[in-house]
VOMIPA-465179 format. One line per field, with one value per residue (C-alpha): residue number from 1; x, y, z. Coordinates in Angstrom, 2 decimals, padded with zeros to 5 digits, m for minus. Example, Ala and Ser with C-alpha at 12.3 -4.5 7.8 and 13.67 -1.06 7.14 Angstrom:
BEGIN
k 1:2
c1 012.30:013.67
c2 m004.50:m001.06
c3 007.80:007.14
***
This chain:
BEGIN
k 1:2:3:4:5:6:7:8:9:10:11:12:13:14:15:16:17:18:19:20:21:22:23:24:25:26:27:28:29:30:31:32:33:34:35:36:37:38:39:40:41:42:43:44:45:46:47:48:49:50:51:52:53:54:55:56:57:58:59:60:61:62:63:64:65:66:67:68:69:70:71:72:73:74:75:76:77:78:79:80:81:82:83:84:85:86:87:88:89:90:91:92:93:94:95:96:97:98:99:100:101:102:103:104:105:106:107:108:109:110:111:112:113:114:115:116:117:118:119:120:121:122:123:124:125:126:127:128:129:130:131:132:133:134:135:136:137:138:139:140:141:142:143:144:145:146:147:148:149:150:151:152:153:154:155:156:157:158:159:160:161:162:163:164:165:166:167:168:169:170:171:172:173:174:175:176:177:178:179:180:181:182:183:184:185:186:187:188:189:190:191:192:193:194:195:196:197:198:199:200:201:202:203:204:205:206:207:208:209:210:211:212:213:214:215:216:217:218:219:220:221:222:223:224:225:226:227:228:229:230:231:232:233:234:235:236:237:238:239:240:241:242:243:244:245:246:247:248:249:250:251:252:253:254:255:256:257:258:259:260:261:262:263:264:265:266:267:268:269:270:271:272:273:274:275:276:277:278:279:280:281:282:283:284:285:286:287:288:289:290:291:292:293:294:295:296:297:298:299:300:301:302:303:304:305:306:307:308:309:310:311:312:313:314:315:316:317:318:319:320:321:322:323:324:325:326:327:328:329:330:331:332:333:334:335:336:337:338:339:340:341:342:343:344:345:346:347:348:349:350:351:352:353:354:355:356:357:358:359:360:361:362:363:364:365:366:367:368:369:370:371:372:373:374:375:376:377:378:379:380:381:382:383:384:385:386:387:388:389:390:391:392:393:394:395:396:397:398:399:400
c1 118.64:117.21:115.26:116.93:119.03:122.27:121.92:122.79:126.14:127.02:129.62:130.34:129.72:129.84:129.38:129.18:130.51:128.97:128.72:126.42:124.64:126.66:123.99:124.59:121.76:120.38:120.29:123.92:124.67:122.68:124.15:127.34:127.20:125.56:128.49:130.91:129.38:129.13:132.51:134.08:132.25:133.60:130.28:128.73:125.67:124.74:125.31:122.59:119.36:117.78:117.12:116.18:115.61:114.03:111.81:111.93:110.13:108.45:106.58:105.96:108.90:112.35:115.30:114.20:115.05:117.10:115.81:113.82:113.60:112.23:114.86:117.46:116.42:116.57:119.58:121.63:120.01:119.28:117.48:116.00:114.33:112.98:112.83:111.49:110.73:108.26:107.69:105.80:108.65:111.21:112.93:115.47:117.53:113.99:115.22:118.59:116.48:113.94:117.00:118.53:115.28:114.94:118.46:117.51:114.60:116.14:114.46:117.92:121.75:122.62:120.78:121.80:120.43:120.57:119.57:120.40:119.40:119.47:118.00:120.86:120.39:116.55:116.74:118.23:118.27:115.71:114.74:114.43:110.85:109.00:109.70:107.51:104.85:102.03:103.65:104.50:105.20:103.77:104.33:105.81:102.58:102.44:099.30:097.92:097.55:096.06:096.38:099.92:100.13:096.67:097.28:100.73:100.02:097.48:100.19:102.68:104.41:105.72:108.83:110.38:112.38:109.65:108.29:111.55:112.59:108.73:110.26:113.58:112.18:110.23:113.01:114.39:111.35:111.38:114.89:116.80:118.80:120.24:121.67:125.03:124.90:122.95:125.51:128.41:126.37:127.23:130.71:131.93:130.25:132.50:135.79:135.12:134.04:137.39:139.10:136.76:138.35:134.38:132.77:130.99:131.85:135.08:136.34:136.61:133.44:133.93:130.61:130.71:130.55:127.68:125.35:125.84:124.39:120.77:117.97:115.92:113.08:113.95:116.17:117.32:120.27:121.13:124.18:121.54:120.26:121.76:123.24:121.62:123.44:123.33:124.97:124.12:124.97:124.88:125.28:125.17:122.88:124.49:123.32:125.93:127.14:127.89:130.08:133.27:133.67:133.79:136.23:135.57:135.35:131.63:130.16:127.50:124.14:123.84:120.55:117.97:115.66:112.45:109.78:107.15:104.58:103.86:101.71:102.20:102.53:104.69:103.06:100.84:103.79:102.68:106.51:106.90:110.95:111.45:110.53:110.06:113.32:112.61:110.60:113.64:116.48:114.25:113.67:117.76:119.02:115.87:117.63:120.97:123.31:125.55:124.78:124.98:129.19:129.86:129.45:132.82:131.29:128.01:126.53:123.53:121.21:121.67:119.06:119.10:121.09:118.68:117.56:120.90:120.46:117.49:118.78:121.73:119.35:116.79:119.47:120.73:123.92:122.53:119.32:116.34:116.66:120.62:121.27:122.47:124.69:126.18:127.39:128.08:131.78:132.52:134.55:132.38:131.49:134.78:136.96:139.14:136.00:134.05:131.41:132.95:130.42:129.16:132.90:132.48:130.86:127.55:124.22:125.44:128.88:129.64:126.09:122.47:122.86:119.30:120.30:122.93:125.47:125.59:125.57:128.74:130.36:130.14:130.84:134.65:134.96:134.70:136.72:139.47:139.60:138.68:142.17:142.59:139.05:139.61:138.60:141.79:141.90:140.11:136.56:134.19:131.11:129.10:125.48:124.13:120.87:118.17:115.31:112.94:109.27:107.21:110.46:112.96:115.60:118.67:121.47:124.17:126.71:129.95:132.90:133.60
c2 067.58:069.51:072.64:074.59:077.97:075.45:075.67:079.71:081.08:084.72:085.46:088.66:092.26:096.12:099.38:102.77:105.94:106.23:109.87:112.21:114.08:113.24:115.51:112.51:110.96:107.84:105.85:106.63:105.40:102.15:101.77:102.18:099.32:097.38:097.87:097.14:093.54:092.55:093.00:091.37:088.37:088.12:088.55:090.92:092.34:089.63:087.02:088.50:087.08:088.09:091.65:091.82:094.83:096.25:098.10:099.18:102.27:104.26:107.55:109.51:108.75:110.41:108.85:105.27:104.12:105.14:103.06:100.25:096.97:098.30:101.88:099.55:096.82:099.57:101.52:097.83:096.67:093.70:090.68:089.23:085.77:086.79:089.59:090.75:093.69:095.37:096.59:093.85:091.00:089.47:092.60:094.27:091.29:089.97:090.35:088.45:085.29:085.87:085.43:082.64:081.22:081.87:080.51:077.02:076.76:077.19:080.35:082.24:081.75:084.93:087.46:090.95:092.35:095.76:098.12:101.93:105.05:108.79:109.33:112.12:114.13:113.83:115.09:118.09:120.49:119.55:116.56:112.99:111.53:108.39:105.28:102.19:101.32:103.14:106.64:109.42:112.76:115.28:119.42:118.49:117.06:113.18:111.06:107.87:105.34:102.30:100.04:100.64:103.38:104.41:103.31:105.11:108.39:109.30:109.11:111.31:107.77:109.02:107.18:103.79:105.35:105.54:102.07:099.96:101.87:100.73:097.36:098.33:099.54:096.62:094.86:096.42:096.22:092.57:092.08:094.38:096.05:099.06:101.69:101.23:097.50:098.73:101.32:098.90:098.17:101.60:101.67:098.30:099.91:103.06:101.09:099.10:101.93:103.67:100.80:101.45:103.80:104.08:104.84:108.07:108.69:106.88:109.16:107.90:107.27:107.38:105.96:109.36:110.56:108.29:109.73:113.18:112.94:114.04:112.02:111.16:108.37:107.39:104.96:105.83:108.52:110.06:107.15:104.29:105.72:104.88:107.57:108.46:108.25:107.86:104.93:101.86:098.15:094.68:091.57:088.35:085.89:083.02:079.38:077.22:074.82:077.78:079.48:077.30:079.28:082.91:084.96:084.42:081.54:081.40:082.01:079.38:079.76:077.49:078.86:081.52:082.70:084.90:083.14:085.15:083.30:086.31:089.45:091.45:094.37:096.92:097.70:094.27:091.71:088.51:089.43:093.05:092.21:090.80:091.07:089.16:088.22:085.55:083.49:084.06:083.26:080.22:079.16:080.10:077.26:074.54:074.63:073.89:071.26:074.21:076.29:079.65:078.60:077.91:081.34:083.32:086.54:088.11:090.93:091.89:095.32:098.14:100.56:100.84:099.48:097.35:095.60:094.33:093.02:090.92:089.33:088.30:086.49:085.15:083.75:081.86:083.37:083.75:083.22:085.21:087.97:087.69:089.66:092.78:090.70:089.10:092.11:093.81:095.47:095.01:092.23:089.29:091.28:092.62:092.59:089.62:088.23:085.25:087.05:089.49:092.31:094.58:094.75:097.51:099.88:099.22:101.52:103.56:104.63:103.31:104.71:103.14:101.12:099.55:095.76:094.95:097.06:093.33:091.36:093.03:093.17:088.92:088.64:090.96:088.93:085.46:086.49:087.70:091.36:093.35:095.18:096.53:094.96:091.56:089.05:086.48:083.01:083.27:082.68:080.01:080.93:084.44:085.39:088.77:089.36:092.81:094.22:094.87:094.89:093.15:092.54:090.45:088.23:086.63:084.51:082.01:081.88:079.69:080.28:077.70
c3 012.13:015.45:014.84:018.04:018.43:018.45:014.51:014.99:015.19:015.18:012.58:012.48:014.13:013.41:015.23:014.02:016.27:019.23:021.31:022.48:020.35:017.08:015.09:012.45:010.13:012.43:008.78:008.18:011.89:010.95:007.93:009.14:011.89:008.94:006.41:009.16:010.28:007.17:006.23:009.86:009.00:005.72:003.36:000.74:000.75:m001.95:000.78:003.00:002.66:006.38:007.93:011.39:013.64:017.20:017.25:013.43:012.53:014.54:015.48:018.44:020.49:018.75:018.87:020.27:016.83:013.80:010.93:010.31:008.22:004.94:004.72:005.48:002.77:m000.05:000.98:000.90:m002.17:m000.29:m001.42:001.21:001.66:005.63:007.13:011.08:013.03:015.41:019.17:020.66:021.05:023.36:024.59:022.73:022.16:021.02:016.96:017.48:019.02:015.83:013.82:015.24:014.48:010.96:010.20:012.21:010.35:007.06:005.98:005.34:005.61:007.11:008.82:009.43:012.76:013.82:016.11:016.38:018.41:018.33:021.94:022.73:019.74:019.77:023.45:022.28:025.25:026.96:029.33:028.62:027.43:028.25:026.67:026.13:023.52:025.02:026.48:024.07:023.82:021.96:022.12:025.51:026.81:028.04:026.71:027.57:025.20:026.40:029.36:029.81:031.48:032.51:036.15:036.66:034.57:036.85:039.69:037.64:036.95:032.94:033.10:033.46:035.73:037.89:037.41:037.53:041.49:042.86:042.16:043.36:046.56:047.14:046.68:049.49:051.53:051.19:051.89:052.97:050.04:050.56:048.42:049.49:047.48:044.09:043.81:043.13:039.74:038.80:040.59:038.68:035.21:035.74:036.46:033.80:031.02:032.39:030.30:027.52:024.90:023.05:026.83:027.37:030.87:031.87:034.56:038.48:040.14:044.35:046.40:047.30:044.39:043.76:047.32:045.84:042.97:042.28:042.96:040.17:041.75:044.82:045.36:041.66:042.03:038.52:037.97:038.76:035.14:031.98:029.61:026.01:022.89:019.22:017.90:015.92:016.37:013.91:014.07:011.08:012.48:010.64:009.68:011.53:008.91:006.78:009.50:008.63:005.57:006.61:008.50:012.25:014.49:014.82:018.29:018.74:020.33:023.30:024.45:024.38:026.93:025.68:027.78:029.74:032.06:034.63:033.34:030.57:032.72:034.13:036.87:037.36:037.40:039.96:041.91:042.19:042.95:039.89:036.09:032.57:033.41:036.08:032.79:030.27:032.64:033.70:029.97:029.52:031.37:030.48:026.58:028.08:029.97:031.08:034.58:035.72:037.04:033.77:032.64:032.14:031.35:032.07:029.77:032.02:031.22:032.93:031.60:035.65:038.05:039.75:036.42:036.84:039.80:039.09:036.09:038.49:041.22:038.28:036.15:039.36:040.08:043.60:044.87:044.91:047.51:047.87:045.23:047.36:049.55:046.10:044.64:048.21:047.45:044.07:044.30:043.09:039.66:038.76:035.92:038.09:039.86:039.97:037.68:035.44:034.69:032.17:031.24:028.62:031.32:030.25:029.55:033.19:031.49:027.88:026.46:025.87:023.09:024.21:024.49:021.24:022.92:026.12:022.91:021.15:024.26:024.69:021.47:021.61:024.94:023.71:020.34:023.02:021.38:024.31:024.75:028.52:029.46:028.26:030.97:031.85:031.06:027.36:028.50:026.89:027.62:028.13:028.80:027.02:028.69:027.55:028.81:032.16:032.90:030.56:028.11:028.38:026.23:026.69:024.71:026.01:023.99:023.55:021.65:019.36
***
């Protein structure tokens, strides 16, 4: 039999509470999301013979993760046959594609994947820190840490706020965005986290709403920037011919994307209007007969708006440049349009779940449980796609 992704199926998927600042234990969060997945896909814990996890444990940067492989192992008791976690990989979705490959090569049945965060109790009162492998923060003070940041830090460049809008504006310098077209990212998010009873901010959000709010790296207002939470998220990775037996109508694995040709760099990328995300979207659709108008459903990252808007033009939903004029008014990425859009609210309204929160939200779609969200006409086929600058992985998926 083939060795590809097409011998993965997700089976089953759990989330614990998710809010700002919860004050809760970020294992008990995990573990919670854990339990839960487990149970919707109709296991036990003796069933699970896979753990795998992004980033997994960590120092220097509080809140980016709430447990890795090895507290998670002993608090389940599991017994595990393979097992998977670290920072440098695929993006945040990088673990789930690392799963899908253990099951197709027969090194476990099930795996459960999970990812969790504490970012908004770790904040505390204070300002948001810098994320990435090679910025930390320590008594308040930024340090470098290699070549990731040593030509941005220099430049008071801490944050990938900073980094993501020098490709934004050069993606307006090149053609002609505006802010008036990025903001529908954040418009369609709110609209759509308004249907969302497990949003964070699901009031109404006006354009003009959106031009008054603070600026935060130009052309990044505050609601181009996603919103920190704690909350956890699983998944079971499953080996396909044992799907029949369990709970759920397995969602199969079409396709995965994780490739990355260009630089290894933030700041160094060949394109500076695009990301990692060009490779994966382009190594997407090489594993698969099915095209970007096949998709029913797209789960694209928003950790800001205009990461959005490049995985849009680099997975091919428009070409490269057009993305502005794509989602230009709303009505092309709507709940009822021809590409129906982070339809949870994504990172800008429902909460940074950092990647697994795109993935749970194809996975409700295609299983047709979304309640007031639910896209018409029981879609077939989504696309959860995770990460920007140097990081990037995506999954098509197909109900089955």
């Amino acid at each position: 039999m083939e060795i590809s992704e097409r011998r993965a199926a997700i089976t089953g998927i759990g989330q614990s509470e998710v809010g700002r600042r919860l004050g809760r234990d970020p294992l008990e969060l995990t573990l919670d999301a854990c339990l839960a997945a487990i149970e919707d896909a109709g296991l036990t814990r003796d069933d699970i013979d896979g753990l795998s996890t992004y980033p997994g444990a960590m120092a220097g940067q509080p809140g980016f993760t709430g447990a890795g492989v090895m507290e998670v192992h002993d608090a389940l008791r599991l017994e595990l046959e393979w097992w998977n976690g670290g920072m440098e990989t695929s993006g945040q979705l990088g673990s789930v594609i690392n799963a899908c490959m253990a099951v197709a090569c027969g090194f476990a049945k099930h795996v459960l994947c999970f990812r969790s965060v504490w970012e908004a109790t770790a904040q505390g009162k204070g300002g948001r820190g810098p994320i990435g492998g090679g910025a930390g923060a320590a008594g308040g003070k930024f340090r470098a840490s290699g070549p990731m940041i040593e030509f941005t830090l220099p430049f008071r460049a801490y944050s990938a706020a900073n980094w993501v809008a020098m490709f934004a504006q050069r993606h307006f310098h090149e053609f002609g965005t505006t802010r008036e077209q990025l903001a529908q990212i954040a418009l369609n998010a709110r609209k759509n986290a308004a249907l969302n009873p497990n949003a964070i901010y699901r009031d109404p959000m006006s354009m003009d709403d959106y031009f008054a709010a603070r600026m935060i790296s130009t052309p990044f207002c505050l609601f181009d920037c996603d919103v920190p939470v704690d909350g956890a998220t699983a998944f079971i990775v499953s080996r396909a011919e044992t799907a029949a037996d369990l709970r759920r109508p397995p969602i199969r694995v079409e396709a995965v994307g994780s490739a990355l040709r260009g630089r290894p760099s933030w700041d160094q990328f060949d394109d500076l209007t695009t990301m990692a995300l060009r490779d994966a979207s382009a190594m997407l659709w090489e594993r698969s007969d099915l095209s970007p108008s096949d998709v029913d459903v797209a789960e694209l990252y928003d950790g800001f708006s205009f990461i959005t808007l490049a995985w849009i033009e680099a997975l091919g939903f428009c070409k490269r440049g057009e993305g502005g004029a794509f989602i230009e008014g709303g009505q092309r990425i709507a709940l009822e349009g021809e590409l129906p859009l982070n339809t949870h609210g994504g990172q800008l309204s429902a909460g940074r779940l950092h990647g697994y929160g795109f993935l749970h939200e194809a996975c409700v779609q295609l299983w047709g449980e979304a309640g007031a969200r639910q896209v018409s006409g029981s879609p077939q086929v989504a696309l959860a796609a995770a990460g920007g600058g140097p990081l990037a992985g995506c999954l098509l998926l197909t109900a089955d």
